[in-house]
mmCIF file of the N, C-alpha and C atoms, coordinates in Angstrom:
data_MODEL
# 
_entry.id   MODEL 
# 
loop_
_atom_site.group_PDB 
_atom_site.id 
_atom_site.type_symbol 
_atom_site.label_atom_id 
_atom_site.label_alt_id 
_atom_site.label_comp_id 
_atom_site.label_asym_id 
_atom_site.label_entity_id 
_atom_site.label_seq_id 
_atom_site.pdbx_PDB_ins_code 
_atom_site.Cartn_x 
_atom_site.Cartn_y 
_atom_site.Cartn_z 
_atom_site.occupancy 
_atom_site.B_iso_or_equiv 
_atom_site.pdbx_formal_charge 
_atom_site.auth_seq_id 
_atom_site.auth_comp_id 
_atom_site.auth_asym_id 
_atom_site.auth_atom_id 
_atom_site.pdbx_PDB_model_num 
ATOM 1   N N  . UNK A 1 1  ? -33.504 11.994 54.479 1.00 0.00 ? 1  UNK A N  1 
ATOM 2   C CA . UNK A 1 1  ? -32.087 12.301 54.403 1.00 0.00 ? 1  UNK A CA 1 
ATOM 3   C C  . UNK A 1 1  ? -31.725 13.507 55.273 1.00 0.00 ? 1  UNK A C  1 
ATOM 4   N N  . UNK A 1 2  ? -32.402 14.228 55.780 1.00 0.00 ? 2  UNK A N  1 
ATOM 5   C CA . UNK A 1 2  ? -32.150 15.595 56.428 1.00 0.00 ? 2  UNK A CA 1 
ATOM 6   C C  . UNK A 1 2  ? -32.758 15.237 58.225 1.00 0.00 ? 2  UNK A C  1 
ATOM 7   N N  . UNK A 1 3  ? -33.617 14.536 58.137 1.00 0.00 ? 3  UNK A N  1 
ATOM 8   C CA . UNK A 1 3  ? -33.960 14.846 59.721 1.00 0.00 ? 3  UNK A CA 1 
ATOM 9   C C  . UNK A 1 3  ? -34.084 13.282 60.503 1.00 0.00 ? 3  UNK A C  1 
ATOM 10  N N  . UNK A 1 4  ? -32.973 12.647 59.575 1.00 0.00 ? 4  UNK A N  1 
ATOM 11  C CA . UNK A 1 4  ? -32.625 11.241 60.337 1.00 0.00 ? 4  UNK A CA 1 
ATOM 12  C C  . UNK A 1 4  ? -33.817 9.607  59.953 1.00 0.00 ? 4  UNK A C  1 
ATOM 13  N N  . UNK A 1 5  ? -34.863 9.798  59.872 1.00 0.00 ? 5  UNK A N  1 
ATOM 14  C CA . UNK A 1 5  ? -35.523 9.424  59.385 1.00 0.00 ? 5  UNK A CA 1 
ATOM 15  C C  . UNK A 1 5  ? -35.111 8.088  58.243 1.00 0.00 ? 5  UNK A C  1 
ATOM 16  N N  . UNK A 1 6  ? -35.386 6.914  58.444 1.00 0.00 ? 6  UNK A N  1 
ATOM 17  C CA . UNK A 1 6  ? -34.842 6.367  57.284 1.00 0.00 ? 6  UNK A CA 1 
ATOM 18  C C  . UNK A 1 6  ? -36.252 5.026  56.648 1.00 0.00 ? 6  UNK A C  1 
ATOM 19  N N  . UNK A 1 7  ? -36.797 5.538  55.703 1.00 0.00 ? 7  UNK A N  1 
ATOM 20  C CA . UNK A 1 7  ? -37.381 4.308  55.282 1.00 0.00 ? 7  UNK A CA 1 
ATOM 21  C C  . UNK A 1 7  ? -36.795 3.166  54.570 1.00 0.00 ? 7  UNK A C  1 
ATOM 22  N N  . UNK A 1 8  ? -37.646 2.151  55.702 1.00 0.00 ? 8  UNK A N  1 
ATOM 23  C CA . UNK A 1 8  ? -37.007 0.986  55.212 1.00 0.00 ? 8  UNK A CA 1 
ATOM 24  C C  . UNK A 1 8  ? -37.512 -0.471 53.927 1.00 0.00 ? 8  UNK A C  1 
ATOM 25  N N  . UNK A 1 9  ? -38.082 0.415  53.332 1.00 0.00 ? 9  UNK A N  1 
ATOM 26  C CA . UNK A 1 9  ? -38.279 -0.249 51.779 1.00 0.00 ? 9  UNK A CA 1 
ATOM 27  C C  . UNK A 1 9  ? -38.307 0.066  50.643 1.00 0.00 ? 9  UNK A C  1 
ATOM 28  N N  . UNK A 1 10 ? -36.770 0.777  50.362 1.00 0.00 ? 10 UNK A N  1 
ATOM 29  C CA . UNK A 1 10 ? -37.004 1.904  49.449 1.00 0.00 ? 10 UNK A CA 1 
ATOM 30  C C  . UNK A 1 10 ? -37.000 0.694  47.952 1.00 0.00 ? 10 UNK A C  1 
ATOM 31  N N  . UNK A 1 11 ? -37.704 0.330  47.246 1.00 0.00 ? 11 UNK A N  1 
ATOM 32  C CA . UNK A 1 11 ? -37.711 -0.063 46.216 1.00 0.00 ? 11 UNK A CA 1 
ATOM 33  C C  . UNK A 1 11 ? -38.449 0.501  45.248 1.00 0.00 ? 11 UNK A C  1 
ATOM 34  N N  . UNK A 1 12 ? -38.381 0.410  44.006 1.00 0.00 ? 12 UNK A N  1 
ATOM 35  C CA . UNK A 1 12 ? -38.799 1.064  42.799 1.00 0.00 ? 12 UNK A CA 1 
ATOM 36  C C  . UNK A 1 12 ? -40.619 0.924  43.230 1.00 0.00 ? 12 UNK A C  1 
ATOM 37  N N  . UNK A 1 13 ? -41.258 0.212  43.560 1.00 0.00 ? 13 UNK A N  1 
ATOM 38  C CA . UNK A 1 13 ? -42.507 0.488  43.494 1.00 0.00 ? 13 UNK A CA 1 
ATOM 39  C C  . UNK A 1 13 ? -43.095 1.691  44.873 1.00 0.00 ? 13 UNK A C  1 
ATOM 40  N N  . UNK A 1 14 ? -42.261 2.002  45.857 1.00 0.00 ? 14 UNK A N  1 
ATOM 41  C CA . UNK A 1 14 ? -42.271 2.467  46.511 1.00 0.00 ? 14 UNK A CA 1 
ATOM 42  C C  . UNK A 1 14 ? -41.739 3.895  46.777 1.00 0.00 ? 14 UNK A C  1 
ATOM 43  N N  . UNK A 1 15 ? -40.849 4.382  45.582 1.00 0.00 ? 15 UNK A N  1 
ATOM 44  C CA . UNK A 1 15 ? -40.217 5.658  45.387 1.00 0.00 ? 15 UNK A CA 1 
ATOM 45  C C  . UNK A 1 15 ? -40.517 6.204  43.980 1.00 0.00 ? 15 UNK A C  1 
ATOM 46  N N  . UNK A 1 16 ? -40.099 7.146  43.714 1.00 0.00 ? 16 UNK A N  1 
ATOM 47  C CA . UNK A 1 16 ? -40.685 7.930  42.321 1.00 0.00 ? 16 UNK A CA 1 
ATOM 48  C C  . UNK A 1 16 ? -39.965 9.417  42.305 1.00 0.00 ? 16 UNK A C  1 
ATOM 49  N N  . UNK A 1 17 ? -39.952 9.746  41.175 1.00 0.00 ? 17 UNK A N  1 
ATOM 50  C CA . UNK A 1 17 ? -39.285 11.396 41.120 1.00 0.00 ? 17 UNK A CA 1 
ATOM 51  C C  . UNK A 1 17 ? -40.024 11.859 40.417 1.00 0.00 ? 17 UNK A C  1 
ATOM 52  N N  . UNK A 1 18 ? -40.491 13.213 40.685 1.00 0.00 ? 18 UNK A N  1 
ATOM 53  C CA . UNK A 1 18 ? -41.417 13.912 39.994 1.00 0.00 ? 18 UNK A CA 1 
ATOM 54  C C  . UNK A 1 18 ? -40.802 15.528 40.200 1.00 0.00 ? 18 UNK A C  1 
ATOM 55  N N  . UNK A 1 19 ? -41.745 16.123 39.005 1.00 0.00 ? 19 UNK A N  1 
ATOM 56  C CA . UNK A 1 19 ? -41.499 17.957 39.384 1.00 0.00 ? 19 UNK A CA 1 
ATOM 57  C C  . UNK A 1 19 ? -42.448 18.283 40.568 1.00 0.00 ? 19 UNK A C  1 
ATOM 58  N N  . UNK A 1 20 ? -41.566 19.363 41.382 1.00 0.00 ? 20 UNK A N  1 
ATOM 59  C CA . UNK A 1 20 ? -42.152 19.461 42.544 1.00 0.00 ? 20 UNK A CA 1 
ATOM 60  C C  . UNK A 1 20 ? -43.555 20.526 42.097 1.00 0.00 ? 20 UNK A C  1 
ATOM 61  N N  . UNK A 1 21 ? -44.395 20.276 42.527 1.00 0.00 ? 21 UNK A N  1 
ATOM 62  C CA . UNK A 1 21 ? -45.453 21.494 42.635 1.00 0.00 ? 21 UNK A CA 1 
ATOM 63  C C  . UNK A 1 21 ? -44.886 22.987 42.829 1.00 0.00 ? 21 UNK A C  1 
ATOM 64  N N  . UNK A 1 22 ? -45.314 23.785 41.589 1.00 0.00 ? 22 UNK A N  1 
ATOM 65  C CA . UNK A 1 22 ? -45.254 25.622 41.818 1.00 0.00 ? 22 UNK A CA 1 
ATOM 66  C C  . UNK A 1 22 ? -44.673 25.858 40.486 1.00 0.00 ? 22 UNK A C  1 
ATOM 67  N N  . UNK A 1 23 ? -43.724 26.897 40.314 1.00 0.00 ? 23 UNK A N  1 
ATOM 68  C CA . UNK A 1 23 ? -43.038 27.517 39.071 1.00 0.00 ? 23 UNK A CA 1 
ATOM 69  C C  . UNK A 1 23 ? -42.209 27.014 39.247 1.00 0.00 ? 23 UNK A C  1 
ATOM 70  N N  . UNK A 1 24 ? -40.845 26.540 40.108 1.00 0.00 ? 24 UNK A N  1 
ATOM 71  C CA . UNK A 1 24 ? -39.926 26.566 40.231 1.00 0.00 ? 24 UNK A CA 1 
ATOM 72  C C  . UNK A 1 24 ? -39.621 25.074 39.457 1.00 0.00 ? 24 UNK A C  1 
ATOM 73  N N  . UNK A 1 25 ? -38.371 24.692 38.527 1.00 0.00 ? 25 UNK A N  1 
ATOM 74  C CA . UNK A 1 25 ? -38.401 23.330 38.051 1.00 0.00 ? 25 UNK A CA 1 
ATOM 75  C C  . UNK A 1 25 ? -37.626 22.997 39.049 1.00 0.00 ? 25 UNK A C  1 
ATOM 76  N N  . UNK A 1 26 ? -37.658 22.146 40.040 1.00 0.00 ? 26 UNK A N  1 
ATOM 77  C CA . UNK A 1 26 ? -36.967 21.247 40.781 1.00 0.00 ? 26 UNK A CA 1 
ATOM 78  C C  . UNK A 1 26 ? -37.500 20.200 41.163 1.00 0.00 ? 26 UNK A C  1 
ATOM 79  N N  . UNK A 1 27 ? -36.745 19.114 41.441 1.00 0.00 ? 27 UNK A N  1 
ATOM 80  C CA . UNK A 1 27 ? -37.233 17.233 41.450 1.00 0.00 ? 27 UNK A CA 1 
ATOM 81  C C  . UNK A 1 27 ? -38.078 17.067 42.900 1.00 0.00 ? 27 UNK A C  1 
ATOM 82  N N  . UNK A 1 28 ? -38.693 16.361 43.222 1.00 0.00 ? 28 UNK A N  1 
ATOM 83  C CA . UNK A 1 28 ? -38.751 15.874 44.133 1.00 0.00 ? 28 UNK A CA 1 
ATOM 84  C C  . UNK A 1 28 ? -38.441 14.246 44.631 1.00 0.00 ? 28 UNK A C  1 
ATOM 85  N N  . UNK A 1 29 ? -38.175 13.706 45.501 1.00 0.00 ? 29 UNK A N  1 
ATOM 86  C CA . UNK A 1 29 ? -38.168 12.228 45.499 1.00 0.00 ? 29 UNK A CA 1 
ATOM 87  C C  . UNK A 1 29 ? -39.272 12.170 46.408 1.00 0.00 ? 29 UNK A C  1 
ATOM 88  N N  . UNK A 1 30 ? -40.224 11.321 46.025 1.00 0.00 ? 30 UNK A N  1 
ATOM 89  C CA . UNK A 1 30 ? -41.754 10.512 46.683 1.00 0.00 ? 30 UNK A CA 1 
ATOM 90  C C  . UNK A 1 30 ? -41.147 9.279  47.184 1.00 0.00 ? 30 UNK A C  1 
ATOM 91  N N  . UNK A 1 31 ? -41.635 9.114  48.268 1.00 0.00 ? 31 UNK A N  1 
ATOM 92  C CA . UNK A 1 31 ? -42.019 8.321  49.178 1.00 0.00 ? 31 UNK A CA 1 
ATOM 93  C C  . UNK A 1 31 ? -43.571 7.412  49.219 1.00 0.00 ? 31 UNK A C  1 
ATOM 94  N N  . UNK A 1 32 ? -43.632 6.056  49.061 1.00 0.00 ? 32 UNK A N  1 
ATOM 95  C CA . UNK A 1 32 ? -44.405 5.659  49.698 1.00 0.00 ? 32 UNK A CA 1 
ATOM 96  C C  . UNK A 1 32 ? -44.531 4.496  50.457 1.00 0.00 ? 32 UNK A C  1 
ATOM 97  N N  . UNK A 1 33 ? -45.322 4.008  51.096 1.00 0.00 ? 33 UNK A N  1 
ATOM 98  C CA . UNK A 1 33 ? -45.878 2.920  51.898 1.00 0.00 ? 33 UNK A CA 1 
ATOM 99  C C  . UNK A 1 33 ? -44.766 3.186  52.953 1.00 0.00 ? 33 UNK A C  1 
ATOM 100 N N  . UNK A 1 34 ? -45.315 3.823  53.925 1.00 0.00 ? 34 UNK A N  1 
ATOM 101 C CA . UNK A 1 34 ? -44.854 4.415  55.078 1.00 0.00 ? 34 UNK A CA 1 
ATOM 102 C C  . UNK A 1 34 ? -44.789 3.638  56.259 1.00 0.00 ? 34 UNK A C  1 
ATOM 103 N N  . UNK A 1 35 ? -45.013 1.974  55.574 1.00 0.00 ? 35 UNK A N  1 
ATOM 104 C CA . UNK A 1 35 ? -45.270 1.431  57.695 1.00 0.00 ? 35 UNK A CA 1 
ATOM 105 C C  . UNK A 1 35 ? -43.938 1.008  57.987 1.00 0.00 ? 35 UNK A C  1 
ATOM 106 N N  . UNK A 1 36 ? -43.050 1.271  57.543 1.00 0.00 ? 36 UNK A N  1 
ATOM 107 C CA . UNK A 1 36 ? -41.764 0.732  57.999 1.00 0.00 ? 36 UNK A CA 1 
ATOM 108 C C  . UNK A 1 36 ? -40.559 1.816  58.062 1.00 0.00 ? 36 UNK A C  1 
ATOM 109 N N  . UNK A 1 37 ? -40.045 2.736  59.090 1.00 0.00 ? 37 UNK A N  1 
ATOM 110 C CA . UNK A 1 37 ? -39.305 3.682  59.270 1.00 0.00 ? 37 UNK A CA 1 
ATOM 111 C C  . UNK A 1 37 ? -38.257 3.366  60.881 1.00 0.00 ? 37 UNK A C  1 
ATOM 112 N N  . UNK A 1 38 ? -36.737 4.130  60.056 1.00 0.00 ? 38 UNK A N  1 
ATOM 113 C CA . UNK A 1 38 ? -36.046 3.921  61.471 1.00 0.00 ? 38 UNK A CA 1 
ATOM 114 C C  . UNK A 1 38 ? -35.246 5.310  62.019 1.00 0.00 ? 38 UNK A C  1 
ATOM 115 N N  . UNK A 1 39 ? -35.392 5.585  62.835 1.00 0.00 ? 39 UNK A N  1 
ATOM 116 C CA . UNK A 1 39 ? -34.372 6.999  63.200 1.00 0.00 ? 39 UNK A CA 1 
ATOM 117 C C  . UNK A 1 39 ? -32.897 6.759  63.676 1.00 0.00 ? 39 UNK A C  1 
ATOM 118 N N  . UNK A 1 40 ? -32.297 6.886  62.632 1.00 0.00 ? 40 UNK A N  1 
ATOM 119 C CA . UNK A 1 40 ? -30.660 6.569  62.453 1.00 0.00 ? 40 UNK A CA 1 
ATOM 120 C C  . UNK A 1 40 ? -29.735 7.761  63.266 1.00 0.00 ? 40 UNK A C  1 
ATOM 121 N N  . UNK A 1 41 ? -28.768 7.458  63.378 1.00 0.00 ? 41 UNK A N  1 
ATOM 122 C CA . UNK A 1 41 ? -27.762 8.680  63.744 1.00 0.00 ? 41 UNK A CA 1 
ATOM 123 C C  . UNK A 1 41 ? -27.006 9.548  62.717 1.00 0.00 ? 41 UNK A C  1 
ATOM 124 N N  . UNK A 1 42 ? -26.553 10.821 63.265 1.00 0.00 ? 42 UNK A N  1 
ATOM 125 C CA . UNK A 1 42 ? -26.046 11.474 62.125 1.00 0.00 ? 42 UNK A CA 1 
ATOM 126 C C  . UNK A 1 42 ? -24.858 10.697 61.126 1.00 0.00 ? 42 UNK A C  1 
ATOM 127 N N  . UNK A 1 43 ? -24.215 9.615  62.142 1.00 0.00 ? 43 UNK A N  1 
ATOM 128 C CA . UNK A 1 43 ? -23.089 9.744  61.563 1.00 0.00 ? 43 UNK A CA 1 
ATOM 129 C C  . UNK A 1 43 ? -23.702 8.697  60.244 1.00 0.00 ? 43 UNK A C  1 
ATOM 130 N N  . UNK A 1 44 ? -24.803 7.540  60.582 1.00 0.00 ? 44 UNK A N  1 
ATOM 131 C CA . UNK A 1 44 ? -25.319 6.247  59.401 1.00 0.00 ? 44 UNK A CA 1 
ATOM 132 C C  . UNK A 1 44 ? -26.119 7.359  58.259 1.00 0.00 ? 44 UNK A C  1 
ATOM 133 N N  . UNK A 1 45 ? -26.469 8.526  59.199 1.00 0.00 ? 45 UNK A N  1 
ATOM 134 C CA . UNK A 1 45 ? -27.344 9.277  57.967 1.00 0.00 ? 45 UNK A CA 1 
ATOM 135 C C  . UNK A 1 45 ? -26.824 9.777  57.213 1.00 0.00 ? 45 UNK A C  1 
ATOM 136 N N  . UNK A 1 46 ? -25.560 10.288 57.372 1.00 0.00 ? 46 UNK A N  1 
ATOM 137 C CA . UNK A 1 46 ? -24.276 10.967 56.413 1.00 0.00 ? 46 UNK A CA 1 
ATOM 138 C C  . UNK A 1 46 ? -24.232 9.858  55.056 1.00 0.00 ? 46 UNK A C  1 
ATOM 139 N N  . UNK A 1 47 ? -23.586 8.192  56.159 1.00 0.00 ? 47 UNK A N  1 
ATOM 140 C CA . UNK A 1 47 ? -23.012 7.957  55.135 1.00 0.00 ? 47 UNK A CA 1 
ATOM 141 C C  . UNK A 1 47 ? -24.089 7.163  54.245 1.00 0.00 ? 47 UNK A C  1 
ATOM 142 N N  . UNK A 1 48 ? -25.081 7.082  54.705 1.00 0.00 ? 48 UNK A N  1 
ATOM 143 C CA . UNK A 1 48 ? -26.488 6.855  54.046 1.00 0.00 ? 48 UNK A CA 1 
ATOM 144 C C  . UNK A 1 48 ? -26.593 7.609  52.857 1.00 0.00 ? 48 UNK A C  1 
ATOM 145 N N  . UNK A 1 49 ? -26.876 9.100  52.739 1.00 0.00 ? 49 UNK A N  1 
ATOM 146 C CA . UNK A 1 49 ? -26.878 9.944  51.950 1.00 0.00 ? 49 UNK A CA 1 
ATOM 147 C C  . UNK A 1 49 ? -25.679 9.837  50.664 1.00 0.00 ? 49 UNK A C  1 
ATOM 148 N N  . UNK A 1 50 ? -24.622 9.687  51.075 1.00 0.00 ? 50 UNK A N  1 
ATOM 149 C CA . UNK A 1 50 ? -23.172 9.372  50.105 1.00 0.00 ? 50 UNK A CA 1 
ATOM 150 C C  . UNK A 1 50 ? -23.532 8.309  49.470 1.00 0.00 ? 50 UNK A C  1 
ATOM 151 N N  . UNK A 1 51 ? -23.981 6.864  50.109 1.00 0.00 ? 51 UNK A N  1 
ATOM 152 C CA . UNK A 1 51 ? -24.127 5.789  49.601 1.00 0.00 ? 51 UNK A CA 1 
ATOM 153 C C  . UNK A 1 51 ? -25.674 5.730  48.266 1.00 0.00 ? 51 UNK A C  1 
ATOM 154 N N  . UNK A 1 52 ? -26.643 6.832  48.615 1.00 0.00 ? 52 UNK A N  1 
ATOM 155 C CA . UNK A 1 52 ? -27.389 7.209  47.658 1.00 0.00 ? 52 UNK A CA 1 
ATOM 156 C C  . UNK A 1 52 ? -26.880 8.101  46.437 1.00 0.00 ? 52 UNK A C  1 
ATOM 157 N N  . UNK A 1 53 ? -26.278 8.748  46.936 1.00 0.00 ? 53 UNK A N  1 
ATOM 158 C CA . UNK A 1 53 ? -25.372 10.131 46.154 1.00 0.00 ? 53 UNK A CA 1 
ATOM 159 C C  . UNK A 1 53 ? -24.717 9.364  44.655 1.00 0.00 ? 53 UNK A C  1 
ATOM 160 N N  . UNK A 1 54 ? -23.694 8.460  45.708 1.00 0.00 ? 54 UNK A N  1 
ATOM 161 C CA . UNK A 1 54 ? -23.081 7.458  44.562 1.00 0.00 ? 54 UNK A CA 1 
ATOM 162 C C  . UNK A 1 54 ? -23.953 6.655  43.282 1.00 0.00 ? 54 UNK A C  1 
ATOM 163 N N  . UNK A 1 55 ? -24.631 5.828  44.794 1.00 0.00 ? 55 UNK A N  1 
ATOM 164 C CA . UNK A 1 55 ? -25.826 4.937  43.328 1.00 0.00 ? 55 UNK A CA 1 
ATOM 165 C C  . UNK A 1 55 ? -26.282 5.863  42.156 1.00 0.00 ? 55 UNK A C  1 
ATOM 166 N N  . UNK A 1 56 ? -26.517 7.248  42.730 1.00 0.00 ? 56 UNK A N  1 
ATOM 167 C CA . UNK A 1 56 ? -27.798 7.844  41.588 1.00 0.00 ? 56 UNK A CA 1 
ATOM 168 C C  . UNK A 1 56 ? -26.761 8.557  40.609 1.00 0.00 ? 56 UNK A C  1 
ATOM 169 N N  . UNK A 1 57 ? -25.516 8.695  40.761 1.00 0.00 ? 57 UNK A N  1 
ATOM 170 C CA . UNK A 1 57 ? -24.193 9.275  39.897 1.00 0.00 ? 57 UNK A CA 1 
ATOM 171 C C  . UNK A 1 57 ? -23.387 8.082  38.995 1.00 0.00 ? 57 UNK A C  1 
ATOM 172 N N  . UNK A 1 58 ? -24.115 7.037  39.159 1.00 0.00 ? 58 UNK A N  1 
ATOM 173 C CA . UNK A 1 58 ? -23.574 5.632  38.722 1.00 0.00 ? 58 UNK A CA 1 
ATOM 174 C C  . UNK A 1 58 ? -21.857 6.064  39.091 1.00 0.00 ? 58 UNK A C  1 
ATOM 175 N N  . UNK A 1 59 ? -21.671 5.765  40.398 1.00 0.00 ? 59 UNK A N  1 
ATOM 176 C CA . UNK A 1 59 ? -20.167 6.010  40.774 1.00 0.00 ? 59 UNK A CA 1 
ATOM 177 C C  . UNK A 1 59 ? -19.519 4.285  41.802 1.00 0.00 ? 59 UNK A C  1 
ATOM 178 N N  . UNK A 1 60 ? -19.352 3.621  41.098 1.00 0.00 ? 60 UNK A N  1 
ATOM 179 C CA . UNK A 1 60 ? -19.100 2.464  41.411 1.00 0.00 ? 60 UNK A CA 1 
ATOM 180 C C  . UNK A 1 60 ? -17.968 2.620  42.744 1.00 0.00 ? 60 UNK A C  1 
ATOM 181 N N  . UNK A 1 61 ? -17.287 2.825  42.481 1.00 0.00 ? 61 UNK A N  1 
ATOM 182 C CA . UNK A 1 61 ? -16.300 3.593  43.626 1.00 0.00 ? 61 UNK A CA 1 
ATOM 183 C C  . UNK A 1 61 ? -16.735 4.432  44.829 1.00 0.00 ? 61 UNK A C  1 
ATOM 184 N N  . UNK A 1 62 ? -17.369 5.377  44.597 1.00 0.00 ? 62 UNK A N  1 
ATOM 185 C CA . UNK A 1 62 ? -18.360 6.144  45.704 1.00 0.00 ? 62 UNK A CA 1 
ATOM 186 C C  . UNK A 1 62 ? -19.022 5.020  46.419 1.00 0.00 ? 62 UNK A C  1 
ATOM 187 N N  . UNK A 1 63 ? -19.893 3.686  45.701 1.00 0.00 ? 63 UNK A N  1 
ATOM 188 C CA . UNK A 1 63 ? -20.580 3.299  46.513 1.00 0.00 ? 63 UNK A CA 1 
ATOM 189 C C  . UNK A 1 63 ? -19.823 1.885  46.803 1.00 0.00 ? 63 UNK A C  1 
ATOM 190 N N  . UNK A 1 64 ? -19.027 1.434  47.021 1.00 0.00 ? 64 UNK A N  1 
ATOM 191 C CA . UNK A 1 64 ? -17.704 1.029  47.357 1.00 0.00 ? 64 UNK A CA 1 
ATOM 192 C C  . UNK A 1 64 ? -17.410 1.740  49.134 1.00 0.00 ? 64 UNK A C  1 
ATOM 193 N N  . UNK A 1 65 ? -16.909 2.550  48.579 1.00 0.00 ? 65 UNK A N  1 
ATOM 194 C CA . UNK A 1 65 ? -16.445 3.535  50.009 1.00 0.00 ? 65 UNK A CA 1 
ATOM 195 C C  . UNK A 1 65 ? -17.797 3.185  51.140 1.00 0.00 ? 65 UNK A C  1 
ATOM 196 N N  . UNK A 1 66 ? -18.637 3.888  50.350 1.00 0.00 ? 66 UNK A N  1 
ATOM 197 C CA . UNK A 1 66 ? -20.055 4.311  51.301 1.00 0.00 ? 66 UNK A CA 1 
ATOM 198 C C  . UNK A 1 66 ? -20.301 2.884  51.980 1.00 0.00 ? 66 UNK A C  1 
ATOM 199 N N  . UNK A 1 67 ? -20.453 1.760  51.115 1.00 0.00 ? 67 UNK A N  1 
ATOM 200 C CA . UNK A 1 67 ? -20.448 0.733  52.024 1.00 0.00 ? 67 UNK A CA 1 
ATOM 201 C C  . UNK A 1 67 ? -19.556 0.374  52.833 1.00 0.00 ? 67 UNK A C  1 
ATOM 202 N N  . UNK A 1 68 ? -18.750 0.175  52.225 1.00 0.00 ? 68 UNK A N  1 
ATOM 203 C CA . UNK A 1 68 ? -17.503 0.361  53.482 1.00 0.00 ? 68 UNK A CA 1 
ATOM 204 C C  . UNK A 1 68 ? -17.536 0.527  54.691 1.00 0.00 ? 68 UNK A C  1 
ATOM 205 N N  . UNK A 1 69 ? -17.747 1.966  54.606 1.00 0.00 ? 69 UNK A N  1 
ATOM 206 C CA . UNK A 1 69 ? -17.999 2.709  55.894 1.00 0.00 ? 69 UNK A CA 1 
ATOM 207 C C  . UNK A 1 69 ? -19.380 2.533  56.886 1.00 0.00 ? 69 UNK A C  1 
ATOM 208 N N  . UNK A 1 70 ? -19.904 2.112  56.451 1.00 0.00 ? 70 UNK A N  1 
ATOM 209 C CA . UNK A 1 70 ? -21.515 1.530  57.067 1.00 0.00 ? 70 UNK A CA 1 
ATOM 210 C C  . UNK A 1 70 ? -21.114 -0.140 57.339 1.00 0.00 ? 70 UNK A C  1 
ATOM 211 N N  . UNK A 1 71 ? -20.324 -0.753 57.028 1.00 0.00 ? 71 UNK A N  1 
ATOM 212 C CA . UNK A 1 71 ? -19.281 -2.116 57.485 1.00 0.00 ? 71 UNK A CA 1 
ATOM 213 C C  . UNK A 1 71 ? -20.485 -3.041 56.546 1.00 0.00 ? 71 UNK A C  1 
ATOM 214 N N  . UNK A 1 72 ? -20.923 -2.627 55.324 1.00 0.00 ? 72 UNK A N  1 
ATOM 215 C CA . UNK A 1 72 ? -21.004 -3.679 54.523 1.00 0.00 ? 72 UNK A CA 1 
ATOM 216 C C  . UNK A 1 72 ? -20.170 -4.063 53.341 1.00 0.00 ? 72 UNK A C  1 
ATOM 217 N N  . UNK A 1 73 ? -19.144 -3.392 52.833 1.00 0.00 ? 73 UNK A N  1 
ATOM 218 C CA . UNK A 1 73 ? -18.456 -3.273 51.996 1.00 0.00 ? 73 UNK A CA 1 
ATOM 219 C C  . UNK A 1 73 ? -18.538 -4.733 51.208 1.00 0.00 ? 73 UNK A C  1 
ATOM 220 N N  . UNK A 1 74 ? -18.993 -5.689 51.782 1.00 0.00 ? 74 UNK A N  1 
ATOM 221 C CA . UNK A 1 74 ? -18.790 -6.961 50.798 1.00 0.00 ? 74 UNK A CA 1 
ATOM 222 C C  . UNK A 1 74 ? -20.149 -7.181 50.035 1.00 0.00 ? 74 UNK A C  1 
ATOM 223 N N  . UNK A 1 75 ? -20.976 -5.915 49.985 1.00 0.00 ? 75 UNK A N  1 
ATOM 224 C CA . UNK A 1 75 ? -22.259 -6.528 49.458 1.00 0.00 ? 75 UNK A CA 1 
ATOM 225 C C  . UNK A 1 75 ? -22.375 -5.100 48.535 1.00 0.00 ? 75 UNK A C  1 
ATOM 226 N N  . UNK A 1 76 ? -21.078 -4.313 48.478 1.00 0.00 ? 76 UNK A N  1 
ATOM 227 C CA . UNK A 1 76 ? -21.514 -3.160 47.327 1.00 0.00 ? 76 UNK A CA 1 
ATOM 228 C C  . UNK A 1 76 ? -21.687 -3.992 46.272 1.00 0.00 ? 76 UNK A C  1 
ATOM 229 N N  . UNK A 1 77 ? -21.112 -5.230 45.730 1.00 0.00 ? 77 UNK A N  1 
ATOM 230 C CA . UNK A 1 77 ? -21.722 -4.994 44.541 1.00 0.00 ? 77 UNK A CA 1 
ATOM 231 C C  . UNK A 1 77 ? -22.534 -5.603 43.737 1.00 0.00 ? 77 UNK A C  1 
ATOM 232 N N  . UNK A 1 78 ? -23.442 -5.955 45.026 1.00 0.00 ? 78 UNK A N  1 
ATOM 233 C CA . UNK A 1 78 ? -24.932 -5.769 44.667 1.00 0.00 ? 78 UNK A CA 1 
ATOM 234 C C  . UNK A 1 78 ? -25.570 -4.750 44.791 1.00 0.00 ? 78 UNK A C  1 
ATOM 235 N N  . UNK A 1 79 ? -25.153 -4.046 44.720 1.00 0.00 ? 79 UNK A N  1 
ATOM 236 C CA . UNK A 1 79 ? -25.613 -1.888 44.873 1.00 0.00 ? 79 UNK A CA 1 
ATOM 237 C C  . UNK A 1 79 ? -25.819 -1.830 43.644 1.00 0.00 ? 79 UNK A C  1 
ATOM 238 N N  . UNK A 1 80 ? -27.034 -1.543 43.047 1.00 0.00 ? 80 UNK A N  1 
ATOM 239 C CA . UNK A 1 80 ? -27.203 -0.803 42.026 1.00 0.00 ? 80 UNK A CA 1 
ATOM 240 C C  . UNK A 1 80 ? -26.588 0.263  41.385 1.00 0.00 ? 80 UNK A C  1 
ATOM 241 N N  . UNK A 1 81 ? -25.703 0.219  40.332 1.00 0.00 ? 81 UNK A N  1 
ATOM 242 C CA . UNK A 1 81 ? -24.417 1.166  39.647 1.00 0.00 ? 81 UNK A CA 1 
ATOM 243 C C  . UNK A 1 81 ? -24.776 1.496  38.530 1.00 0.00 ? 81 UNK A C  1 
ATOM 244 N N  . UNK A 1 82 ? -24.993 0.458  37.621 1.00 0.00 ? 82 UNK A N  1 
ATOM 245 C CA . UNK A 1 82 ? -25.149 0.360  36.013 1.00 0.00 ? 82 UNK A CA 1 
ATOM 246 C C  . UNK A 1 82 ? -26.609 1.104  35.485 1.00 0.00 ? 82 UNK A C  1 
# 
C-alpha cells in the first residue's frame, strides 16, 4: 500500500493480521505466497488503499465509490462488506 507494489492474490489463506513484534501493540498485515506482484500507479494505489479502507470498515458505500473509481463499479457488490 505505500510503495506501489500490489499483490495479486490477496485471499484469506494468503493474508493474516498479527501483533507486530517488540513492546509496542500495533497490527501488522502478513503477506504470503509472493509469486504474483504488480507495480501500480499512484493514482490505482490511492484508490486501491480506499477500496481496502472501506471493505475492512464494513462501509458499503466507501466501497461503492472506490470501485467506481478504479471503473469497476458493477462488481462492488461482490466486495466483501458484511
Amino acid at each position: 500500500f505505500t510503495h506501489g507494489f500490489m499483490h495479486c492474490d490477496p485471499h484469506p489463506g494468503n493474508l493474516f493480521v498479527r501483533w507486530a513484534p517488540g513492546p509496542a501493540r500495533v497490527t501488522q498485515i502478513v503477506l504470503l505466497d509472493h509469486g504474483m506482484y504488480r507495480e501500480i500507479g499512484e493514482g490505482l494505489r490511492l484508490r486501491y488503499c480506499e477500496l481496502w479502507e472501506a471493505m475492512i470498515l464494513r462501509d458499503p458505500e466507501g466501497v461503492r465509490r472506490s470501485a467506481e473509481a478504479m471503473g469497476m463499479g458493477r462488481y462492488a457488490g461482490v466486495l466483501p462488506v458484511a
